[in-house]
BAVEXTOR-802677 format. One record per residue (C-alpha): residue in one letter; residue number from 1; x, y, z. Coordinates in pm, 1 decimal, padded with zeros to 6 digits. Example, Ala and Ser with C-alpha at 12.3 -4.5 7.8 and 13.67 -1.06 7.14 Angstrom:
2
<rec res="A" n="1" c1="01230.0" c2="-00450.0" c3="00780.0"/>
<rec res="S" n="2" c1="01367.0" c2="-00106.0" c3="00714.0"/>
END
This chain:
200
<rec res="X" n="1" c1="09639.0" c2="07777.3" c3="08597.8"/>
<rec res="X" n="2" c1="09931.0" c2="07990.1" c3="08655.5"/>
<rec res="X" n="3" c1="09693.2" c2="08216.9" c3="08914.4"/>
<rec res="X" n="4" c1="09558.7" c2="07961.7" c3="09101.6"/>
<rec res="X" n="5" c1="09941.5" c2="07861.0" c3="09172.4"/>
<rec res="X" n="6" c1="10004.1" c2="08212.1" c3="09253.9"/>
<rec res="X" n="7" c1="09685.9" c2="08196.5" c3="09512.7"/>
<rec res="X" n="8" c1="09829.0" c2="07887.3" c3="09667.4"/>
<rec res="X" n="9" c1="10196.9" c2="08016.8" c3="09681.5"/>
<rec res="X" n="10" c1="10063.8" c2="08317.4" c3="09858.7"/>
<rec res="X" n="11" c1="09827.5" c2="08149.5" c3="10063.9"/>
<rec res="X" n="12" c1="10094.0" c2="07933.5" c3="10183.7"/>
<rec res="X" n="13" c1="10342.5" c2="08169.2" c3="10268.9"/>
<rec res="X" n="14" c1="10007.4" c2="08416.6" c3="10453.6"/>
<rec res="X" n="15" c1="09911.8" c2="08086.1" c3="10657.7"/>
<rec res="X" n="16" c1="10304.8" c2="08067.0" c3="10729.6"/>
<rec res="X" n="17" c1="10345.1" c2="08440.5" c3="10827.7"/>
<rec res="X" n="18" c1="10018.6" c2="08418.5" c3="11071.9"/>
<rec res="X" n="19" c1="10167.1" c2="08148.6" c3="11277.6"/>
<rec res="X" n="20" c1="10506.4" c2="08317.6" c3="11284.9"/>
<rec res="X" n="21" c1="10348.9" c2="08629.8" c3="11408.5"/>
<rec res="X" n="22" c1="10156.7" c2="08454.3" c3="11702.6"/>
<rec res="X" n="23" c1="10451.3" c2="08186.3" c3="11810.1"/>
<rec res="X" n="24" c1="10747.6" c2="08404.8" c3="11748.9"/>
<rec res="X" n="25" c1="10875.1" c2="08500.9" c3="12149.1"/>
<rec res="X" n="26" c1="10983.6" c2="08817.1" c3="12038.5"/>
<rec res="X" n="27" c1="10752.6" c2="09105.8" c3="11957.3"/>
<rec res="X" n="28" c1="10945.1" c2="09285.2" c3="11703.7"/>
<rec res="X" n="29" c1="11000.2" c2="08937.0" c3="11524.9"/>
<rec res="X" n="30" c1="10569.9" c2="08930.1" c3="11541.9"/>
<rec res="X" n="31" c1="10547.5" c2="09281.0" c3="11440.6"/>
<rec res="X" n="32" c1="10794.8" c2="09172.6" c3="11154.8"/>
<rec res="X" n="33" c1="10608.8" c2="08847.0" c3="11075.0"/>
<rec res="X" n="34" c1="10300.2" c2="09066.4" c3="11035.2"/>
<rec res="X" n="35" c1="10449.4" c2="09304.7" c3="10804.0"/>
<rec res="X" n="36" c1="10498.0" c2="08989.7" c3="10531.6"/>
<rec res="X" n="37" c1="10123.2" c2="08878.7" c3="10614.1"/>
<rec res="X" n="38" c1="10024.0" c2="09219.8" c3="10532.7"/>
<rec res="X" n="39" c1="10240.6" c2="09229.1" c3="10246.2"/>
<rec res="X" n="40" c1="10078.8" c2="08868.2" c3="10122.1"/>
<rec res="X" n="41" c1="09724.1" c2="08917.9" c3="10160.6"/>
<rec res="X" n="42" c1="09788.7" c2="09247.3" c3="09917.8"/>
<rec res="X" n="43" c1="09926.1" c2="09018.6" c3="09618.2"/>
<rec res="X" n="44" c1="09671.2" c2="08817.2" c3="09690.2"/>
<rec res="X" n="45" c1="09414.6" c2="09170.2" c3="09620.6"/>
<rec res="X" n="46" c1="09595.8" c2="09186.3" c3="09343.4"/>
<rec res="X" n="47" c1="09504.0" c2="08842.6" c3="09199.2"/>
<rec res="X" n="48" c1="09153.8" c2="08969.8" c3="09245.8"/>
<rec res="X" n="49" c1="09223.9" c2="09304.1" c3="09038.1"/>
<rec res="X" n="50" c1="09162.3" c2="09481.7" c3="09323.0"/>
<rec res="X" n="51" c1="09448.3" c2="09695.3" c3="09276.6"/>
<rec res="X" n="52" c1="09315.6" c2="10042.4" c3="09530.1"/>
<rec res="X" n="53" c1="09264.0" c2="09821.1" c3="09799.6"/>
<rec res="X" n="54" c1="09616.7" c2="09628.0" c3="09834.7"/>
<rec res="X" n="55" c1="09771.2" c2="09955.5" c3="09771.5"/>
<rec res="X" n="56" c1="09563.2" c2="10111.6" c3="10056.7"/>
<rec res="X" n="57" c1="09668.7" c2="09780.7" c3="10285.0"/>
<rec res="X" n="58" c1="10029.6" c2="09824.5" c3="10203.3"/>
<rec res="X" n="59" c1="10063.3" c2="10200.1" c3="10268.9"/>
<rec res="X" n="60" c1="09808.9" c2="10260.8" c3="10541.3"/>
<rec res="X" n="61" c1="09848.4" c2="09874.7" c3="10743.3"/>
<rec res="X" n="62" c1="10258.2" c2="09846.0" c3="10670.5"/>
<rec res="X" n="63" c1="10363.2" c2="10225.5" c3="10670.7"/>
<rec res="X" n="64" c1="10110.6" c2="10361.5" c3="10945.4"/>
<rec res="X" n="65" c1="09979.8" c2="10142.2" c3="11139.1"/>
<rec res="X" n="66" c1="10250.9" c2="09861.3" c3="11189.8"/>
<rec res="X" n="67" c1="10503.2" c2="10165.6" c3="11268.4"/>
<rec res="X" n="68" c1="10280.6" c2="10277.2" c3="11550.0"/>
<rec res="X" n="69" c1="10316.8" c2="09897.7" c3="11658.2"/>
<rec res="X" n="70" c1="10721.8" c2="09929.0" c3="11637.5"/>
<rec res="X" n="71" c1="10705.7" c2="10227.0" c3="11836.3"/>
<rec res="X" n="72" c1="10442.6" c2="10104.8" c3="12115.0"/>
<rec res="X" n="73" c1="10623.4" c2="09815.2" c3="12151.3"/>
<rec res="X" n="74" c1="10954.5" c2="09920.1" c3="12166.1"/>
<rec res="X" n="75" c1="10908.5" c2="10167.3" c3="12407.6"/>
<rec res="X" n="76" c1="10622.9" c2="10001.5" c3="12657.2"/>
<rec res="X" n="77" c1="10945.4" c2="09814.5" c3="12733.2"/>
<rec res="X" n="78" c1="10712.9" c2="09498.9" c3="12741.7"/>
<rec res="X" n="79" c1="10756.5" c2="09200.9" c3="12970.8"/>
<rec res="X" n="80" c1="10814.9" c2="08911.5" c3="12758.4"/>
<rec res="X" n="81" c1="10832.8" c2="08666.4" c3="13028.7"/>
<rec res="X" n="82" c1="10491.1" c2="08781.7" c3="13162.1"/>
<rec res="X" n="83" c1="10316.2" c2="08764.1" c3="12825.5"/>
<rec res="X" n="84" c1="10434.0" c2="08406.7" c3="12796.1"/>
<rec res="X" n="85" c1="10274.8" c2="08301.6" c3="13092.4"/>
<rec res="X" n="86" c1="09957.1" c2="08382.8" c3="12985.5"/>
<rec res="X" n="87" c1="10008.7" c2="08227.8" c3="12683.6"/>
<rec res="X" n="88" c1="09899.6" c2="07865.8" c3="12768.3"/>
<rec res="X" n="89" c1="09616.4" c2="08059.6" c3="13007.4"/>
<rec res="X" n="90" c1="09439.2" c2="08163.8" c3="12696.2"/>
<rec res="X" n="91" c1="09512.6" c2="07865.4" c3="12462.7"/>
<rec res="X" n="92" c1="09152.9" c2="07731.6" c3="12499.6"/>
<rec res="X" n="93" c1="09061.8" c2="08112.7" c3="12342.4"/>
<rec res="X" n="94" c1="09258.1" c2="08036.3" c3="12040.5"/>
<rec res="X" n="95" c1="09137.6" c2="07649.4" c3="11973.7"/>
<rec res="X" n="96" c1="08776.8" c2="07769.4" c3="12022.7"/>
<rec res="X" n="97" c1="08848.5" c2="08048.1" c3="11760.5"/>
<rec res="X" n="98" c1="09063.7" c2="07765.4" c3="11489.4"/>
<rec res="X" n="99" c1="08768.9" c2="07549.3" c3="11584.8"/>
<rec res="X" n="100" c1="08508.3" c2="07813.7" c3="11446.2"/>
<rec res="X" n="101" c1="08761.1" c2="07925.0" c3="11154.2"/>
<rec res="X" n="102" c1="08766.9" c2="07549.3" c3="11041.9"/>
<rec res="X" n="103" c1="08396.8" c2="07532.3" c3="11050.2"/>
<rec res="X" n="104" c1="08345.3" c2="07807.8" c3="10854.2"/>
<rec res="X" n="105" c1="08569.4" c2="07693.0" c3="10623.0"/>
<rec res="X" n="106" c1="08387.9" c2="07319.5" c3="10617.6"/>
<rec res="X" n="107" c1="08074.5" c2="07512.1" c3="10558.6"/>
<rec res="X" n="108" c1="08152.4" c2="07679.2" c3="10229.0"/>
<rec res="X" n="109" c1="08329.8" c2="07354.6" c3="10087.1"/>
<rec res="X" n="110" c1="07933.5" c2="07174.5" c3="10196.7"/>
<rec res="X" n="111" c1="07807.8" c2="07442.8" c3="09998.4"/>
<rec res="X" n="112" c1="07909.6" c2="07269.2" c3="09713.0"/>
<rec res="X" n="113" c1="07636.8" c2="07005.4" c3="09737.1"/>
<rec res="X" n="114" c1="07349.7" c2="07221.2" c3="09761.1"/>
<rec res="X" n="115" c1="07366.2" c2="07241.7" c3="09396.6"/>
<rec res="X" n="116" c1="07525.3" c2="07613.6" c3="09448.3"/>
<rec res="X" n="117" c1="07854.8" c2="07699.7" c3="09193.1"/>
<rec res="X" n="118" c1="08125.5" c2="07880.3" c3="09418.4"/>
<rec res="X" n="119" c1="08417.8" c2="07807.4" c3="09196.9"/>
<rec res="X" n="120" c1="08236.2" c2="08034.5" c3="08912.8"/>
<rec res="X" n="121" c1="08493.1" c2="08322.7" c3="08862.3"/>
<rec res="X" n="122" c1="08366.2" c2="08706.1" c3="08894.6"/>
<rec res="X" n="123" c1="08222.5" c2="08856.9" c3="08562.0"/>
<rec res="X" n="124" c1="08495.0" c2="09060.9" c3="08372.2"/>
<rec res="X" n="125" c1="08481.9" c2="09444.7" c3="08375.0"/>
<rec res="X" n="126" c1="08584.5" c2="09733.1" c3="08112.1"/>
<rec res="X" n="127" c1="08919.8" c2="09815.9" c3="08051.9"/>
<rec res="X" n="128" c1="08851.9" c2="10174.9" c3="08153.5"/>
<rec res="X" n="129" c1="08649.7" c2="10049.7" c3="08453.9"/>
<rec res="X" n="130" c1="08762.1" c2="10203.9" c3="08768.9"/>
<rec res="X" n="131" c1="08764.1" c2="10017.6" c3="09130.3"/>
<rec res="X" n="132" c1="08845.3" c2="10342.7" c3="09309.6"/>
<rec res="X" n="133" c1="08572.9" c2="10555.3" c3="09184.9"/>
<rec res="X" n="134" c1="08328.3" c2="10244.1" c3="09260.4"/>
<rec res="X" n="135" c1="08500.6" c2="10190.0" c3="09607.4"/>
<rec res="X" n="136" c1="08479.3" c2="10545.2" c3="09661.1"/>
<rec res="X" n="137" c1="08098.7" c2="10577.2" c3="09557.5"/>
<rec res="X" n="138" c1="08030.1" c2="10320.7" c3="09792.6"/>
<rec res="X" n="139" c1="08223.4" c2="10433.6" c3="10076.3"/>
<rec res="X" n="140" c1="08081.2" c2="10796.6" c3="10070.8"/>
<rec res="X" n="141" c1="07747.2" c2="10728.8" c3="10047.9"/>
<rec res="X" n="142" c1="07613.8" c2="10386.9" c3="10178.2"/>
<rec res="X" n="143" c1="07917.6" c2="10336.3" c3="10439.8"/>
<rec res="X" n="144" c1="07997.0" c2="10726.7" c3="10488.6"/>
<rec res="X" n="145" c1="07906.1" c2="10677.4" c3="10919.7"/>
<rec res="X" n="146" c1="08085.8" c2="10365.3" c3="10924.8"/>
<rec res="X" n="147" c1="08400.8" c2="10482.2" c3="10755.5"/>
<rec res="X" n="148" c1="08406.2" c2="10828.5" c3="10997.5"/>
<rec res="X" n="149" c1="08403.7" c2="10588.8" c3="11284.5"/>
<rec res="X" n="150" c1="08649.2" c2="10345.9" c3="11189.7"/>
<rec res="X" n="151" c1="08883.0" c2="10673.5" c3="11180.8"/>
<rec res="X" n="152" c1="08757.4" c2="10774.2" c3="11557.8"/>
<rec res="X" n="153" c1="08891.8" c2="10459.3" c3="11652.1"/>
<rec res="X" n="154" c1="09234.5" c2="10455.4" c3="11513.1"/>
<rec res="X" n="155" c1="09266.4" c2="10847.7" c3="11634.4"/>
<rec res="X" n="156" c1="09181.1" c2="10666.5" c3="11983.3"/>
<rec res="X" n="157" c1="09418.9" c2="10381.1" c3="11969.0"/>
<rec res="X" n="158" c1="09708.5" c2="10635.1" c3="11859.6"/>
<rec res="X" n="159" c1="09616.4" c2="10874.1" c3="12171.6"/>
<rec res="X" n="160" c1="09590.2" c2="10579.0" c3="12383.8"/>
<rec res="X" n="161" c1="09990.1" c2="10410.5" c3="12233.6"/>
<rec res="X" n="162" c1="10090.8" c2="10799.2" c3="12318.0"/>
<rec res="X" n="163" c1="09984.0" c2="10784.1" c3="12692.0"/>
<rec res="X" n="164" c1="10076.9" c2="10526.7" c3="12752.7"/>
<rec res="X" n="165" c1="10428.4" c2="10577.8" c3="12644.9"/>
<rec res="X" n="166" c1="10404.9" c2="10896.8" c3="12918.2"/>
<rec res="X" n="167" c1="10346.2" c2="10684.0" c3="13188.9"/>
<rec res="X" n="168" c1="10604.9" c2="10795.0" c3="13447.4"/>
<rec res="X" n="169" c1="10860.7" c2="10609.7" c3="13492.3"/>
<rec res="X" n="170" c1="11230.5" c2="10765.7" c3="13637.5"/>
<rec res="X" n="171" c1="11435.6" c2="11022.6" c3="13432.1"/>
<rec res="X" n="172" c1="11092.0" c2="11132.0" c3="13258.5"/>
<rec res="X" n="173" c1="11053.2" c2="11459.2" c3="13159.3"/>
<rec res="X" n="174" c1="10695.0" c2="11614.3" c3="13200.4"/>
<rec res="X" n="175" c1="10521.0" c2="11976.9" c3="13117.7"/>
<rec res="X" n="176" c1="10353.2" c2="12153.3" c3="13326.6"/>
<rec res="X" n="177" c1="10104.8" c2="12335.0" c3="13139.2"/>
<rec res="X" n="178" c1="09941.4" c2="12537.4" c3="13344.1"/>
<rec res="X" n="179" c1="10285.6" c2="12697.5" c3="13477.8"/>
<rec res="X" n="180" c1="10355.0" c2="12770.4" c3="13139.7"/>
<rec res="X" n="181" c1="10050.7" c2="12958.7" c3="13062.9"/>
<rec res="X" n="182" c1="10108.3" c2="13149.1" c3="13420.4"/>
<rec res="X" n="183" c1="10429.6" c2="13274.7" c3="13335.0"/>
<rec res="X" n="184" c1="10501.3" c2="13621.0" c3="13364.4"/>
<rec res="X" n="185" c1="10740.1" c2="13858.0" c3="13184.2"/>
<rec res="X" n="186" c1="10929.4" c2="13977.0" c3="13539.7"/>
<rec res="X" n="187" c1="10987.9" c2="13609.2" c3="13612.5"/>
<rec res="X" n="188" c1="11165.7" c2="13527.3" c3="13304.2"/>
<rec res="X" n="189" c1="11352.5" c2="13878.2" c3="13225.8"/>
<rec res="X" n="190" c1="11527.3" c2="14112.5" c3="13422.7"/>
<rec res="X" n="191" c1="11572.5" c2="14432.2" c3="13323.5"/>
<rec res="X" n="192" c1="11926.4" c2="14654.8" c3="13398.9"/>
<rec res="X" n="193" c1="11966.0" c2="15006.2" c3="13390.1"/>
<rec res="X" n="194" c1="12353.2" c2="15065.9" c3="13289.3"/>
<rec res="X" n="195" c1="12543.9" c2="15432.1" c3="13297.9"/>
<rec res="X" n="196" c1="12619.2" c2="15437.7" c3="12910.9"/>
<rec res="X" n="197" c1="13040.3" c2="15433.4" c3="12878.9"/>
<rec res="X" n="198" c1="13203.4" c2="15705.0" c3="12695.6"/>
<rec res="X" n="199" c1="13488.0" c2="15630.2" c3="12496.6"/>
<rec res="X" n="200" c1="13816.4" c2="15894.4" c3="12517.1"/>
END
């Protein structure tokens, strides 16, 4: 009893951060409003005793990858004005995608009267069972391709946040590489030949 009040507790306040993060007119207050979602759908792991994995969403999603979101957003210096304009553009994008969510939803709640238990809870495991020697088992051997590029990606989206926080824009300071590498020793020292002083 007490988890399945847990699960709704946390499922309201995940339904409550989701919203927050795509109605909120202020990016760091979405950014923010993520960070609690991200926090929320980790207890909710944890209901599961799936302990490695809302550890793993806590440090990689809220200490890696929502920091690279802080940092790309505050310093793309973006347009809020312009990004709520095309909010009501691509509202019909959103209802399609609520429209699909609900139907999903509708569709496991039918399953119920196919004669198919989905309220049966998962078969207990061994006290010295462990889910991140299973998770890891599973992710170096059947998913090993997978996993490598899932980390391509996010080494692609954290070039891509860096260049485009080089853009130029005034007051920006770039290298030029190549002029470095050219340098020479004469161009950068200068040597003087001095008549050594003698002291009386």
């Amino acid at each position: 009893m007490l988890v399945q009040i847990l699960f709704y507790a946390f499922a309201t306040v995940l339904m409550g951060s989701a919203l927050g993060v795509i109605l909120s007119r202020n990016p760091v207050h979405s950014a923010l409003y993520l960070v609690l979602a991200f926090f929320t759908s980790a207890a909710l792991w944890l209901l599961i005793e799936a302990e490695f994995l809302a550890i793993v969403l806590v440090l990689v999603y809220v200490g890696a990858v929502m920091v690279l979101f802080l940092f790309v957003v505050m310093m793309l210096d973006i347009n809020v004005e312009e990004v709520r304009k095309g909010f009501t553009r691509h509202a019909w994008l959103g209802w399609l995608t609520v429209l699909a969510l609900v139907a999903e939803i509708v569709g496991v709640v039918a399953v119920k009267q196919l004669g198919i238990d989905v309220t049966k809870a998962a078969v207990p495991v061994a006290a010295d069972h462990s889910n991140t020697a299973e998770l890891g088992k599973v992710l170096y051997t059947t998913y090993v391709y997978p996993f490598e590029l899932a980390a391509v990606v996010l080494l692609v989206a954290i070039v891509a946040a860096i260049v485009l926080t080089m853009r130029k824009r005034q007051g920006l300071k770039l290298q030029d590489v190549g002029a470095q590498v050219a340098t020479r020793r004469e161009d950068r020292v200068r040597l003087v030949k001095m008549q050594a002083e003698r002291r009386e």
